[in-house]
NULO-274886 format. One record per residue: residue in three letters; x, y, z of N, C-alpha, C, CB in turn. Coordinates in steps of 0.001 Angstrom, whole numbers, plus 524288, in hexadecimal, padded with zeros to 5 digits. Each point is the difference from the previous one (the first is absolute). Glycine has a CB too. Example, Ala and Ser with C-alpha at 12.3 -4.5 7.8 and 13.67 -1.06 7.14 Angstrom:
BEGIN
Ala833867E9C681E787FC86804A68000080384804B0800007F89C7FB6B804DESer80606808AF7F85280334804A68003C7FCFE80442802DA804A07FD8C7F79F
END
This chain:
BEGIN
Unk803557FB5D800007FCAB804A38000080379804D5800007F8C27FB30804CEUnk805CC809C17F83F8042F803057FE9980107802F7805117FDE5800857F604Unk804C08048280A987FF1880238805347FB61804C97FDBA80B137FDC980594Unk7F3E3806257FC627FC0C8031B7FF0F803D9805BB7FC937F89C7FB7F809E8Unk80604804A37F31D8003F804597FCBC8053E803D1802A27F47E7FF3E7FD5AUnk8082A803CD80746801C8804F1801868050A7FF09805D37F4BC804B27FBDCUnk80B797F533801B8804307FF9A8060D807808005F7FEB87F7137F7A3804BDUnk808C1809837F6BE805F8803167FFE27FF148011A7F930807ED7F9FB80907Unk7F8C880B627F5F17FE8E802BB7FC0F804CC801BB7FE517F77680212802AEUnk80A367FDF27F7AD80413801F17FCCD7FD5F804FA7FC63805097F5FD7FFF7Unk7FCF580DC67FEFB7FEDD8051F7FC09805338001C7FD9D7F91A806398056CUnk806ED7F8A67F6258036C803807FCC07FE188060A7FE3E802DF7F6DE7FCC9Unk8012D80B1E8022380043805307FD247FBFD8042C804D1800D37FAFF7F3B0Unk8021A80322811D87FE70801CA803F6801A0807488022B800557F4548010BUnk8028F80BB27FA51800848063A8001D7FD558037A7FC37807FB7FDEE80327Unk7F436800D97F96D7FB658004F7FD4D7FC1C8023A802928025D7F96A7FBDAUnk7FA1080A0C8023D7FA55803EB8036A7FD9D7F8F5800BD7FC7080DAA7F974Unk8044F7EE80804FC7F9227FBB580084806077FBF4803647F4AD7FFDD7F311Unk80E448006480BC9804377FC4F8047E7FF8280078804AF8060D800757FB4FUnk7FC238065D8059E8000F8024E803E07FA357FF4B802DB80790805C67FBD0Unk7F4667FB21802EF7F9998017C801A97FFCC7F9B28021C7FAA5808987F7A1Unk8083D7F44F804787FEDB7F97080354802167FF59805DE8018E7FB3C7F6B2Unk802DB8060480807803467FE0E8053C7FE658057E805A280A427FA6F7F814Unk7F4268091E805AA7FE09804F7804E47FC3D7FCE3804877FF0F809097F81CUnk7FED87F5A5801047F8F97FDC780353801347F9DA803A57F84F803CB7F56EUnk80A7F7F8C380852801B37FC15801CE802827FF6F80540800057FF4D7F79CUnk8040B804E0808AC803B87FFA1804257FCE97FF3A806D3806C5806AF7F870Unk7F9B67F637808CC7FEFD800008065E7FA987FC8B7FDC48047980ACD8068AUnk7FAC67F51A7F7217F9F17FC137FF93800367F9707FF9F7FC6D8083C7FA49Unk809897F63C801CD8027F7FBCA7FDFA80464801EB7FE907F92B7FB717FD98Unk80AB87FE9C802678047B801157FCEC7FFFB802047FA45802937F9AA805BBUnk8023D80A927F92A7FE8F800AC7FD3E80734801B87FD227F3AA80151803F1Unk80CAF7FE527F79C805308010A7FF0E800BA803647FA53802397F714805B3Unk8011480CE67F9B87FDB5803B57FA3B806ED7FE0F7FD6B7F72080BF2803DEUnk809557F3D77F768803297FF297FDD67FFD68059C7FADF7FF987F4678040DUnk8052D80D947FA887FF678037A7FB95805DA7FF9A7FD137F86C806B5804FFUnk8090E7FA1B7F691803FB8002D7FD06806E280088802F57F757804197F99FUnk805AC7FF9B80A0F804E27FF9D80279800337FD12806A5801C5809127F94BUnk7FA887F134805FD802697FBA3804417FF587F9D17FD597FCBB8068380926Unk7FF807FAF27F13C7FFF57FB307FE607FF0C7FFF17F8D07FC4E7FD2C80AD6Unk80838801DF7F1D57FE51801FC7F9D37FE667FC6E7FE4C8054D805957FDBEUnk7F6C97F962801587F9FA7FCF17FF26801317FDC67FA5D7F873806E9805A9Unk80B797FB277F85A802257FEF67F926805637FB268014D7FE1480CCD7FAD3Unk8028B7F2C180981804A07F973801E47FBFD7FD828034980B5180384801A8Unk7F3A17F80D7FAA17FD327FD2C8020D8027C7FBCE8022B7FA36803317FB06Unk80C4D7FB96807067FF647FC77804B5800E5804E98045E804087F5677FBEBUnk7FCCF80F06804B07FFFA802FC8039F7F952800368012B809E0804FA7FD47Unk7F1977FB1D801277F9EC8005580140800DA7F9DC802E47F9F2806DE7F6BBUnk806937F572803FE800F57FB118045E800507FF698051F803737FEA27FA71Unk803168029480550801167FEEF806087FE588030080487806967FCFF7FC3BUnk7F8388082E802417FD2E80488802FE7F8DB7FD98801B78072C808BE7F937Unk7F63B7F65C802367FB2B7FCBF800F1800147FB25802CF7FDD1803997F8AAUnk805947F954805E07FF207FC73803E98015A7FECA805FE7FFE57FE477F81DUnk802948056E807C1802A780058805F27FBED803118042380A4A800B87FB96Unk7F34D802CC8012D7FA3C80252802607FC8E7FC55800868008D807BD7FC31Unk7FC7D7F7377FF897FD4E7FAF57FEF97FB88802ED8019D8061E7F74C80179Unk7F7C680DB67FA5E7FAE880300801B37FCDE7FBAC7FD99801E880AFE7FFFAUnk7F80D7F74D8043E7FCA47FDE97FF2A7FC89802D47FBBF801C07FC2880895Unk7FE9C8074B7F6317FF0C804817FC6A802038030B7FC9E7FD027FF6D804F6Unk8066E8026E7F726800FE802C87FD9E7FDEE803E37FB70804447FA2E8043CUnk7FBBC80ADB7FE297FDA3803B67FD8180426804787FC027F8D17FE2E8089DUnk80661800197F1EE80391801837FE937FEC9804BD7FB27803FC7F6B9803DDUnk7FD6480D957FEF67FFBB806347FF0980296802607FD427FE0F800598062AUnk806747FA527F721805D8802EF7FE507FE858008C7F9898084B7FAD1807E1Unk7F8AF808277F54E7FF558025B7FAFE80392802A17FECA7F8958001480089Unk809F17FF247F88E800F9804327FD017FC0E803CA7FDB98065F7FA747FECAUnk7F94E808BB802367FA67804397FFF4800F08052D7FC1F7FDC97FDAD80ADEUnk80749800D97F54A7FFE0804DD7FA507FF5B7FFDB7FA43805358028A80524Unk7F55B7FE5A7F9F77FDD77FF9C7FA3D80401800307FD177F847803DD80109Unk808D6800067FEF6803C3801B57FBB08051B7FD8B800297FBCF808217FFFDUnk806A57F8D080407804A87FC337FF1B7FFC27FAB87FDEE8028D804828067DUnk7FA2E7F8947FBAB7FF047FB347FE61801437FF477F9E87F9517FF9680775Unk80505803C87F5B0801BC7FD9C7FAE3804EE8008C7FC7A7F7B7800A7800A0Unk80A8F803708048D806887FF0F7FE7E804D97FC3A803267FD88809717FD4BUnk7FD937F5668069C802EC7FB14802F67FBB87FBED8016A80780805FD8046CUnk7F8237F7387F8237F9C87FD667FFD6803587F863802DF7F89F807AB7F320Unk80DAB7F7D280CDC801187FC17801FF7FDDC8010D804F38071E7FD9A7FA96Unk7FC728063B807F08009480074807117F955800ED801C480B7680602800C3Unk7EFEE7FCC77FAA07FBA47FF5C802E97FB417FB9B80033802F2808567FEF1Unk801A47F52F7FBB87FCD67F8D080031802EA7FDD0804D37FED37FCEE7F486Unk805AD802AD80CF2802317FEF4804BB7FE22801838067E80634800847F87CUnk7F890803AC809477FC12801508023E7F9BF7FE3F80045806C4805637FE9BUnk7F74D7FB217FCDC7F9C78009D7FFBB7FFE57FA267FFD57FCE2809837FAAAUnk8058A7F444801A37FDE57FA487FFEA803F17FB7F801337F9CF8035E7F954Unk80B2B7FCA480776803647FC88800887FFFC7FF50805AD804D4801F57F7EAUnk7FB3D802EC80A4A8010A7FF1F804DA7FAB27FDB1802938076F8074B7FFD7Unk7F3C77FA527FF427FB817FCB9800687FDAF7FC1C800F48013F803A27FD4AUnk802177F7517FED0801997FADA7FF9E802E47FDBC803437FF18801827F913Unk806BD800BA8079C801887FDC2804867FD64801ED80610808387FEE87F9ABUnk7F48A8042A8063D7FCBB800EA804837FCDD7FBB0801D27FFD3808637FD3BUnk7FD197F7247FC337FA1B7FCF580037803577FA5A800B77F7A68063C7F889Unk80B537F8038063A8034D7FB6B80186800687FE208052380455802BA7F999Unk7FE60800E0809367FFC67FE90805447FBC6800F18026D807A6800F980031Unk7F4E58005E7FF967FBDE802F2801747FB7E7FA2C80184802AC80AB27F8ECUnk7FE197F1408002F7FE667FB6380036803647FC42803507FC078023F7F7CAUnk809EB7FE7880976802A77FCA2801C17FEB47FF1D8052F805E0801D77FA04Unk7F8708050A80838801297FFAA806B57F9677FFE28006C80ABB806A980382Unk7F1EE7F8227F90D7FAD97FF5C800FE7FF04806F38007A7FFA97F4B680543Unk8003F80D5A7FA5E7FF2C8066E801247FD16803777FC358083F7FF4880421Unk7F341803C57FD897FEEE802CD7FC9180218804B57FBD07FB807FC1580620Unk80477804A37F8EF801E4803FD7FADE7F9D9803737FEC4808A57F7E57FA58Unk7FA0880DBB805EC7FCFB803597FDAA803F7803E87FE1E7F7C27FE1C8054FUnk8064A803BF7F489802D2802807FADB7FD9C804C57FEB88021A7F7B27FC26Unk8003C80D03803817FC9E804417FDCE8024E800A27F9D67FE3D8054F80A09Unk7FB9D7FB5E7F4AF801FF800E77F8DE7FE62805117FEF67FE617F6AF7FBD4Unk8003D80A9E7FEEB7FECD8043D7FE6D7FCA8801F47FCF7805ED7FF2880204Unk7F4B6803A87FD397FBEE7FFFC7FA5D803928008B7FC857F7B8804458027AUnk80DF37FD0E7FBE3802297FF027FC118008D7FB617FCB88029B805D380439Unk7FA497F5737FD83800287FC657FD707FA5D7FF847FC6B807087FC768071BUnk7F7B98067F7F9A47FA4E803777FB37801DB802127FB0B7FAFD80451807A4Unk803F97FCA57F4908004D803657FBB67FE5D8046C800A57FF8A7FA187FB8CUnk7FB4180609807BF7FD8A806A7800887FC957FFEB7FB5080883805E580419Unk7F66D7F66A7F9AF7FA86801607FB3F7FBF57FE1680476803907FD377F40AUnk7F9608015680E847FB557FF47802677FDCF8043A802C98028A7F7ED8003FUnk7F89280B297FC297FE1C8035E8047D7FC287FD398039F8012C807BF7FA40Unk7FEE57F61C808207FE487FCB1803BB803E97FE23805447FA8D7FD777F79AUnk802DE803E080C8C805387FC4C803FA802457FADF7FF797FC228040B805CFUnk8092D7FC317F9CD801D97FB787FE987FE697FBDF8046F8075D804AE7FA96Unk7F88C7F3DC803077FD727FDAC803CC807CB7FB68800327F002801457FD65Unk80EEB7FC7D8062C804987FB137FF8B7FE4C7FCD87FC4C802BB7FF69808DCUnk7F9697FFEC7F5417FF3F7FB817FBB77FFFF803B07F90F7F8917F88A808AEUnk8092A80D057F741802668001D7FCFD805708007E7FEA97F8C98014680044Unk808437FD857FAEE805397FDD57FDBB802DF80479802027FDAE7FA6A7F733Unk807A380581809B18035A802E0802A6803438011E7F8728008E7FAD980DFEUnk8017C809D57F16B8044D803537FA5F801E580229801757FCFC801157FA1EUnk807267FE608090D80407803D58007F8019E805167FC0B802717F7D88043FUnk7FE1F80B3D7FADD8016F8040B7FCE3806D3801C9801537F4AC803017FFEDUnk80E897FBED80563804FE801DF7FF96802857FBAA801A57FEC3809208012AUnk8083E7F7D07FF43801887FB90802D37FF55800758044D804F17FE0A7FB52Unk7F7C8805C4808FF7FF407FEF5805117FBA87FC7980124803C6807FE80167Unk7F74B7F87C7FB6B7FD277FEA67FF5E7FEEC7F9947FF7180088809427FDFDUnk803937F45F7FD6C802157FB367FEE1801127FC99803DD802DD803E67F9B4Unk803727FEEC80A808020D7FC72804157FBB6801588048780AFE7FFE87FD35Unk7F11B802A98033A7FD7A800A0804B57FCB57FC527FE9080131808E080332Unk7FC807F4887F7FE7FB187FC087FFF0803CC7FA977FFEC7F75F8062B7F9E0Unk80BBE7F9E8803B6804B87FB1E8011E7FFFA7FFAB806778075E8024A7F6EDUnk7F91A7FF6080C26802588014C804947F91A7FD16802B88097080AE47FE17Unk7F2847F7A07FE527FB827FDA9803E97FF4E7F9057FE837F9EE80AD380013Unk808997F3357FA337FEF87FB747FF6B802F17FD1A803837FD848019A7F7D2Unk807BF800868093C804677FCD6801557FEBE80045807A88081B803127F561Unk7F3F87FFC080DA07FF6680052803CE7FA8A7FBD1800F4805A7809A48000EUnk7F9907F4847FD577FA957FAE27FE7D8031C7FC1E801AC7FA498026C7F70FUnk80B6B7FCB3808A0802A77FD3E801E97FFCF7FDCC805FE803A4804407F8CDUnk7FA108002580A4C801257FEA4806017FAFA7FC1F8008C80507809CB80440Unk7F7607F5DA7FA8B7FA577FBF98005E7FD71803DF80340802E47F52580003Unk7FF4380C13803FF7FC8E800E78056F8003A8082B7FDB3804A07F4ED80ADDUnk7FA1580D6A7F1D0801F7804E28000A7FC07804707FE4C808817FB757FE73Unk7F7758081F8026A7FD59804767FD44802BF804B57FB397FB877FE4A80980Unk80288802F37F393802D7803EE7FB417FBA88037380178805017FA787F708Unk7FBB980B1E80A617FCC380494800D8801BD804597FADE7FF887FE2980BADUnk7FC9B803C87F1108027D802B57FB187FE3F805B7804227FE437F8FC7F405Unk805F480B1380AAD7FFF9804AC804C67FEB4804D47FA31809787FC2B80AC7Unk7F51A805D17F70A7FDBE805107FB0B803A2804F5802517F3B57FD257FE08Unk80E40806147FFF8801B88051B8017380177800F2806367FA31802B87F820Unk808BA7FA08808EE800827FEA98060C8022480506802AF8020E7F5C57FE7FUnk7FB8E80E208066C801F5802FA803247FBB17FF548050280537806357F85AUnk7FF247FE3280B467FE518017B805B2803FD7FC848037E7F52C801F27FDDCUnk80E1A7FCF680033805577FD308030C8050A803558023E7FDBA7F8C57F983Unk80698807FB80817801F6803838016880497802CA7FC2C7FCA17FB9D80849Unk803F1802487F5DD805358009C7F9D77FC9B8072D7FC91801E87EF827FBEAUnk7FA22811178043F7FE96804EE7FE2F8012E800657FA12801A1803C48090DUnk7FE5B7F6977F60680449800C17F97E7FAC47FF7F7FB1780B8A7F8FB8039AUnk7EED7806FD7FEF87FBB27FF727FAA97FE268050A7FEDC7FC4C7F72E8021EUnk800D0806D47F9367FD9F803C57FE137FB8F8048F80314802737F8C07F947Unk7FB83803A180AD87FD4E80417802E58032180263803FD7F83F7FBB27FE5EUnk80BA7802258010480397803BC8057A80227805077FCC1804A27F6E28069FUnk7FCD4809247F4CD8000B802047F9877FCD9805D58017C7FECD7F5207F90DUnk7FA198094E807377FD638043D7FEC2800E38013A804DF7F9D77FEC87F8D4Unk8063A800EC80A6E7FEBC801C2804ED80570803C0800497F9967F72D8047DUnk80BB68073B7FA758050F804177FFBF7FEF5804487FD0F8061E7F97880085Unk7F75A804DC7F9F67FD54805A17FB9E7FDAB803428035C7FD217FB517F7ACUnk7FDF68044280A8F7FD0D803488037A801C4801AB802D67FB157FD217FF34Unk80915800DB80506802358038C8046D8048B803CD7FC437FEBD7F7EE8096DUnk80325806FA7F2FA8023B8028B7FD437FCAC804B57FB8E806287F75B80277Unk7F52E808407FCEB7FD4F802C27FD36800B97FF0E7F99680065805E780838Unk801747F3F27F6C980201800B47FAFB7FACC7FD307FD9980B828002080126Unk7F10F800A07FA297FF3D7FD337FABF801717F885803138047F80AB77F6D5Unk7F5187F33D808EB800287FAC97FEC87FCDF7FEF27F9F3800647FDF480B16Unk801CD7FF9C7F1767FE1C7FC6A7FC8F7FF1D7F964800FB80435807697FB27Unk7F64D7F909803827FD9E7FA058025C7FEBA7FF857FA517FB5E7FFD180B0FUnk803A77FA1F7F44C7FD1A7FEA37FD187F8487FE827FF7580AC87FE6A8001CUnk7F2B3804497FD517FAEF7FF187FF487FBF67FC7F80180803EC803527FB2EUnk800667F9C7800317FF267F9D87FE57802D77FAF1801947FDD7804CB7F95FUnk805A77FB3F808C2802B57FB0F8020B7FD4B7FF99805D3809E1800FF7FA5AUnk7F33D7F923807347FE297FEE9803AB803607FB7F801C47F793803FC7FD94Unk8076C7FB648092C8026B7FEC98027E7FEAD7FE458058D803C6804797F9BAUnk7FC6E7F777808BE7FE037FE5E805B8804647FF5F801677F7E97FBE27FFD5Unk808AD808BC8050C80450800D8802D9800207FBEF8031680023808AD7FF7FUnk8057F7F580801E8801CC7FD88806558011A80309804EB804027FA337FACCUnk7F89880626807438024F801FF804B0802557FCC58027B7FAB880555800A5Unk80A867FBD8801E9802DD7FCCA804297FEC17FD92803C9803D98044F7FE2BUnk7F86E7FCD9804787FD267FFB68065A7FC657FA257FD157FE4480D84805C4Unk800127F4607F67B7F9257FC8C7FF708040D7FB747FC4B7F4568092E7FEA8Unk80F487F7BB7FF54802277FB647FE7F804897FB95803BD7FDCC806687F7B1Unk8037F7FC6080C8C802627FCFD804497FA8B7FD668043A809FF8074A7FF4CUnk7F0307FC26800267FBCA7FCDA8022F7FEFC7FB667FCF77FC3F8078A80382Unk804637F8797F6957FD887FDA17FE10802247FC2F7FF637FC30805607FDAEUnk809A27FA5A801D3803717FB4B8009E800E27FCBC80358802A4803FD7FC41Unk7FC887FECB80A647FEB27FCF6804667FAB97FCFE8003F8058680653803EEUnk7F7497FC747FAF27F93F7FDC77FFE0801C87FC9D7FD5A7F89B806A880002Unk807DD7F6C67F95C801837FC747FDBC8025D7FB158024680015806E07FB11Unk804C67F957806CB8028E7FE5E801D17FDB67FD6A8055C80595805B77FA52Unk7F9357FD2C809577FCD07FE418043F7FD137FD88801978018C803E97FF8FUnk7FA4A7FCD47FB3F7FABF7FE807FE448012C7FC977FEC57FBD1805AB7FDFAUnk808517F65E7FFB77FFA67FC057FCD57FC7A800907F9AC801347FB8A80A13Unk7FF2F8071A7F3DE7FE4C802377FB3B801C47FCE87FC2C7FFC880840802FBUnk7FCFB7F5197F8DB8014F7FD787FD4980601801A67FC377F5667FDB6801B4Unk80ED3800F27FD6F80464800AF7FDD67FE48803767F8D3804C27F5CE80763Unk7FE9C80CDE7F8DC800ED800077FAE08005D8068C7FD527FAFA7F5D580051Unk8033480D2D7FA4E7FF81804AD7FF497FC68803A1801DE803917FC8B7FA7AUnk7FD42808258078D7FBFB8040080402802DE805447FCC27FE617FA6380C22Unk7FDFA807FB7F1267FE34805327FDDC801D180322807FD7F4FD7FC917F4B9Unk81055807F480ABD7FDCB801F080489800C1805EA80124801427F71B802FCUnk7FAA9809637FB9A7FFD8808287FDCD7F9828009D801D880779801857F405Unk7F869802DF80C477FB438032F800EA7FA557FAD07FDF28064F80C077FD53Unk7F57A7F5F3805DA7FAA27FC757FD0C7FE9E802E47FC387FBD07FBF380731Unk80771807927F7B37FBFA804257FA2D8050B8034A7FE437F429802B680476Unk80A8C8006A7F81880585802697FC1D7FF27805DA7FFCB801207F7B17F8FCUnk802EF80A63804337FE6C8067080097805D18016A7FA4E7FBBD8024F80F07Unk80357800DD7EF43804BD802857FD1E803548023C802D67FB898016D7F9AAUnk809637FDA2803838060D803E5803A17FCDC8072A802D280A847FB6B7F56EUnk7F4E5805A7805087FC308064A801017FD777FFC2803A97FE448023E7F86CUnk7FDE87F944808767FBA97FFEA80512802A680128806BE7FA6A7F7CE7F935Unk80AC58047480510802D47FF8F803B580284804B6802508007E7F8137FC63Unk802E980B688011980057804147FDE97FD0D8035580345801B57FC6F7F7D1Unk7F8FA805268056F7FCBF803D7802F27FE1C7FEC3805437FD828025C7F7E2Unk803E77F9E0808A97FD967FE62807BF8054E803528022D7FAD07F30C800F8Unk808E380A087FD95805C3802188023E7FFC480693801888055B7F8767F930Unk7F9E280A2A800837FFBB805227FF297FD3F800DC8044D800B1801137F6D1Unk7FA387FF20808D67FD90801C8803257FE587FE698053F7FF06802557F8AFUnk8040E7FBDF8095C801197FF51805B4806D5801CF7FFBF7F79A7F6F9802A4Unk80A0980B2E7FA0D8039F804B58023F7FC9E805BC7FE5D80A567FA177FE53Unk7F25A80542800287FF678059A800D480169802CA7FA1B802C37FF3D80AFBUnk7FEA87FC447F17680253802097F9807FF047FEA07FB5080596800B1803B5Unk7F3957FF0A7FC3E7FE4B7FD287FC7C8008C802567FA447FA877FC8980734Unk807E0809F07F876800FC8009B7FB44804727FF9F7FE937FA1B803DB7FFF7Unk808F27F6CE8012D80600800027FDD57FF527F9467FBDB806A28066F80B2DUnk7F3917F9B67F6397FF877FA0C7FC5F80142801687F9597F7207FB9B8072AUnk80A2A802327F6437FFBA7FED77FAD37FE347FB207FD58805EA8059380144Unk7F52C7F8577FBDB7FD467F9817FEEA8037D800DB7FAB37F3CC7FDB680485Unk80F0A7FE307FAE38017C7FF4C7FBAC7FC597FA147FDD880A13805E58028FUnk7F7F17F9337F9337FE477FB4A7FDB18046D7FD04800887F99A803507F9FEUnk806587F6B280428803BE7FCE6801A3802A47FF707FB867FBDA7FBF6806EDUnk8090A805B27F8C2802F67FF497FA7A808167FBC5801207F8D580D457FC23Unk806E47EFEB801DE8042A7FB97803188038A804697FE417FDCE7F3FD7FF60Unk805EF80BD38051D8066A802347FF70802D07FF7B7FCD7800657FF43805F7Unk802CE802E57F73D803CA7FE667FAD9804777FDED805A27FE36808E77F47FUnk8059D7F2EF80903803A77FF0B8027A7FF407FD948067680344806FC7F8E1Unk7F8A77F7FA805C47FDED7FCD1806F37FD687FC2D7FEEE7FE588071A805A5Unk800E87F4DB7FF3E7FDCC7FA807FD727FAD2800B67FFC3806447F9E280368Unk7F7858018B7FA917F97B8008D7FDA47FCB8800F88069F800777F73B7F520Unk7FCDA80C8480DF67FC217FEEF801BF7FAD57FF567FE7880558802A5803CAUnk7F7527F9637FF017FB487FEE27FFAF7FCAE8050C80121802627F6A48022FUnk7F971809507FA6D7FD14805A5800257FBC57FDE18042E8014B804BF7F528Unk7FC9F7F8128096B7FAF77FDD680412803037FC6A805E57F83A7FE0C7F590Unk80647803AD80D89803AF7FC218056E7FC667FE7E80439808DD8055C7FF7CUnk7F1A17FB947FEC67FB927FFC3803347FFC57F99E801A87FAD8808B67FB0FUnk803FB7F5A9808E28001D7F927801747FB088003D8030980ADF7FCDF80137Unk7F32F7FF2B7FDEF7FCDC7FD61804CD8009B7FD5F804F17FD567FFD07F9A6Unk801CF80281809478030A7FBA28056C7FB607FDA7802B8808BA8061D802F8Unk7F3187F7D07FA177FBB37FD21800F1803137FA3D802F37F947804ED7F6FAUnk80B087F8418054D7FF787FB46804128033780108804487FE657F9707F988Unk8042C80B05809478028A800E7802917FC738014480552806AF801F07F84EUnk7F575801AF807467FA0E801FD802667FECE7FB8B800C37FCA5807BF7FBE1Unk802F17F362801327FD667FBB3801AC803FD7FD628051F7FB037FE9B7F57CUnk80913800E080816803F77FBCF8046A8015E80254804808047D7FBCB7F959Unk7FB3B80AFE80759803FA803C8803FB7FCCA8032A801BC8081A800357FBE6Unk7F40580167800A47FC8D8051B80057801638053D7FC337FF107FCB8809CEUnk7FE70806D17F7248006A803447FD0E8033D804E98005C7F8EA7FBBD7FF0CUnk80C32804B37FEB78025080409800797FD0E8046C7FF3B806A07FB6B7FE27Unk7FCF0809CB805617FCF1805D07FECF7FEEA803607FBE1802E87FFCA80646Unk7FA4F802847F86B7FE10802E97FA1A80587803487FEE57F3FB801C9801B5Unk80D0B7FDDD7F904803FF805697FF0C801348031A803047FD8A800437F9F1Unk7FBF280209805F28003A8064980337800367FFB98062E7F9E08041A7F884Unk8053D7F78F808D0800117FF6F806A9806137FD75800FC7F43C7FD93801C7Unk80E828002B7FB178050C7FEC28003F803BC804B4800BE7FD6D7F8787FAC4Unk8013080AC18010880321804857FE6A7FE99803E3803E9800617FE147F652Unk7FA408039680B667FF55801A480549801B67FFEA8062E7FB677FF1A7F9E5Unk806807F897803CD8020A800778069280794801EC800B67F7517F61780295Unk809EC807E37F781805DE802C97FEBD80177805507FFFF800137F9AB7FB40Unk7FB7480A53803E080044803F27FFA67FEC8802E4804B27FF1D7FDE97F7BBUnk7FFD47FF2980D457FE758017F804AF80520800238028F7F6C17FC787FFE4Unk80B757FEAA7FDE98057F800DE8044080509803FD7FB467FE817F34880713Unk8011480D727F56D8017D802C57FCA580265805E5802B97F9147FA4B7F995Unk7FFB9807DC806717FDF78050F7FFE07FF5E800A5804C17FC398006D7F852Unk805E98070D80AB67FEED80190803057F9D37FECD80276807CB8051F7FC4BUnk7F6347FA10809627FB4F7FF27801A87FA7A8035A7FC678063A7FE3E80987Unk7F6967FF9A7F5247FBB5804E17FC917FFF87FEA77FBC1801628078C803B5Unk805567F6A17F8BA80019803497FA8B7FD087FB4D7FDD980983806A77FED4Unk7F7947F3DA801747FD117FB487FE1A7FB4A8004E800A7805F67FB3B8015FUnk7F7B0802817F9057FA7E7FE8C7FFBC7FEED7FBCE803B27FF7E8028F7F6F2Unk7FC997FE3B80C617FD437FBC08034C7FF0F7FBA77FDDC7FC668059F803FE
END
């Protein structure tokens, strides 16, 4: 009989906004241990080896990503090495020491033609090489038996300050011009509701396998945008553009909208966009300035 899930927990890429948010929440509750590039390089796999087995988690939650779009397709080895190599030898031991495995992927494994929320039972098209080793990375994590693959949409509210909404929010205190897009939709991750939702899962005994895990409903970058704006107080610095792909940058998906219907079913229901982005923008923003 295995041991229980949450009784000695591994995080990679534990210096990450969704690493870090694991091991905060974890600490003093269960064992819990964070690993990041600089205590364990996840790309030598008898160094994960001997490091994994000597732990011998009962859990591994693994947060670690090459995450830069763009680079990726000028170094598309080192982010197949990351996204999906290292994955495998995860999901490996993961089956060896009996242990669960949970994987974050990315709506980049969409094309972005569906105006409709994307569901898990449609076909996954990558459009870049990030896109590619991140859906490689979810086949090769099918490997552990016992595991979960969570696809994460526009992931913020972690402590790194490095997204796009941490982005508008610097424009506004700065008074500068945001350009959003119109038309590109999107079900955000919030950090908080995706470290609930991974424990609930997990906890719950939730049937194994792919979980949509972004907002229950979608909104455009722009939408996003004008909440921001205007809970600083700067709603005329918006600009709606239309969605036109970058010369010299990799392909993004225009549509990123998902369904997290079977996720609501197994965990419950993550928070709306606007109540996500509300509760980020509470600890954000001076007392007052956030929308309720």
């Amino acid at each position: 009989m295995p041991e229980a899930p949450l009784a000695r927990v591994l995080v990679t890429g534990s210096d990450g906004q969704l690493g870090t948010a694991f091991v905060d929440h974890l600490a003093g509750r269960t064992q819990v241990t964070g690993v990041d590039v600089g205590t364990l390089d996840l790309t030598s796999p008898p160094r994960v080896r001997a490091f994994v087995r000597a732990y011998r988690p009962t859990l591994v939650l693994n947060c670690a990503a090459f995450n830069d779009v763009d680079g990726a397709e000028r170094q598309a080895l080192a982010a197949y090495r990351v996204n999906a190599e290292a994955v495998w030898t995860l999901a490996s031991l993961a089956r060896e020491l009996d242990a669960v495995l949970v994987h974050y992927s990315s709506e980049f494994v969409y094309d972005g033609g569906l105006e409709r929320p994307y569901t898990e039972n449609d076909d996954p098209a990558p459009q870049s090489v990030y896109g590619m080793t991140k859906l490689t990375g979810e086949r090769f994590a099918a490997a552990a038996g016992r595991g979960y693959v969570l696809r994460l949409s526009s992931l913020y509210g972690g402590h790194t300050g490095r997204t796009t909404i941490d982005w508008i929010l610097r424009q506004a205190s700065a008074g500068q011009r945001v350009t959003a897009f119109g038309d590109r939709t999107v079900s955000p991750s919030y950090v908080p509701d995706v470290v609930k939702a991974t424990l609930d899962l997990v906890s719950g005994s939730a049937p194994f396998g792919l979980y949509n895990c972004g907002s229950p409903d979608w909104c455009t970058w722009a939408d996003l945008a004008a909440r921001i704006l205007d809970a600083c107080g700067r709603p005329d610095l918006l600009d709606r553009v239309p969605f036109v792909p970058a010369p010299n940058r990799a392909a993004r998906p225009k549509h990123c909208a998902m369904s997290s219907a079977r996720l609501s079913a197994a965990a419950g229901t993550p928070r709306t966009w606007a109540d996500a982005l509300a509760d980020y923008l509470s600890r954000r923003l001076p007392p007052g300035a956030a929308p309720a």
